[in-house]
C-alpha positions as CSV (number, residue, x, y, z in Angstrom):
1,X,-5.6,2.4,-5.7
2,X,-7.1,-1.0,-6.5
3,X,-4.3,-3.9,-6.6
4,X,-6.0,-7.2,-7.8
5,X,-4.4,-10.7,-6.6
6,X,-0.9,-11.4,-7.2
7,X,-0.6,-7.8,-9.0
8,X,2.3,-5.5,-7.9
9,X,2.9,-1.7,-8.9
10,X,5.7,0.2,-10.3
11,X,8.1,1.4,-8.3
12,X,7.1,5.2,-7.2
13,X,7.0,7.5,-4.9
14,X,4.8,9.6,-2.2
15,X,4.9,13.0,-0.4
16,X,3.6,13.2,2.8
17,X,0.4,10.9,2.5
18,X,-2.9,9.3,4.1
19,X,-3.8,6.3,3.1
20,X,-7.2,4.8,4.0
21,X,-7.7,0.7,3.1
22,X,-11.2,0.1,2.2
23,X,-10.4,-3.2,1.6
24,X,-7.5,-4.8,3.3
25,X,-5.7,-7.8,2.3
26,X,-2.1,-9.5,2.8
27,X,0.8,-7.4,0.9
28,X,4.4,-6.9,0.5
29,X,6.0,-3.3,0.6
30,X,9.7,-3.2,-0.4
31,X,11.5,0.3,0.7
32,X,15.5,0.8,-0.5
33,X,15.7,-0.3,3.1
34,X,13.2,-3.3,3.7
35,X,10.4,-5.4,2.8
36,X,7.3,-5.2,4.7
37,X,4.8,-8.2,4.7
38,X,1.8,-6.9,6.4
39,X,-1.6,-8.2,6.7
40,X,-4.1,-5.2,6.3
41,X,-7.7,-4.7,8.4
42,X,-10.4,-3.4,6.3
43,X,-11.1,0.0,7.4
44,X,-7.5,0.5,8.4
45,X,-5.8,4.2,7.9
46,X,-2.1,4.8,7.9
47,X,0.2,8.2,7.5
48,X,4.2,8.3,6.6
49,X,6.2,10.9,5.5
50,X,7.6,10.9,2.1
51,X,9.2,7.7,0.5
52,X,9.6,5.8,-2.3
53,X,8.0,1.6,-2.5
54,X,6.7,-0.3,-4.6
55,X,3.3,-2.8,-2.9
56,X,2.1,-6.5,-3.7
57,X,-0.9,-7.9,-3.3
58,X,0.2,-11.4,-1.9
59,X,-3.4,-12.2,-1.0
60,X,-6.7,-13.6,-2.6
61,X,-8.6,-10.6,-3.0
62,X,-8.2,-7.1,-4.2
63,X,-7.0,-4.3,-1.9
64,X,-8.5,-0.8,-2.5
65,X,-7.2,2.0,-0.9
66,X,-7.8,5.6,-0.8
67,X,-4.5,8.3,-0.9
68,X,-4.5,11.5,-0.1
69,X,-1.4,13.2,-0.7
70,X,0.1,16.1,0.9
71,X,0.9,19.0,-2.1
């Protein structure tokens, strides 16, 4: 996934996943329940269960991420 400044995907949903940030960067993460307004390391791996969000990249640079999805 590359998200370039100011760019924001559709809202869409995961199985199980892995996701490893290459590049880091601030974003936004809105749930049905919440937004999230995190600030991302390079290098930095998270793993959720299935959900649904949609992400924003509220910083100056792109974020690139690599997602690996449970089948």
């Amino acid at each position: 996934m590359v998200l370039a400044p100011g760019e924001s995907d559709n809202w869409h949903g995961h199985r199980a996943e892995t996701v490893y940030f290459e590049k880091g960067g601030k974003a936004s993460i809105r749930t049905e329940q919440t937004v999230m307004d995190l600030d991302i390391p390079d290098g930095h791996t998270m793993w959720h269960d299935a959900w649904a969000h949609q992400v924003t990249n509220n910083g100056n640079s792109p974020i690139v991420a690599i997602i690996v999805e449970q089948k």
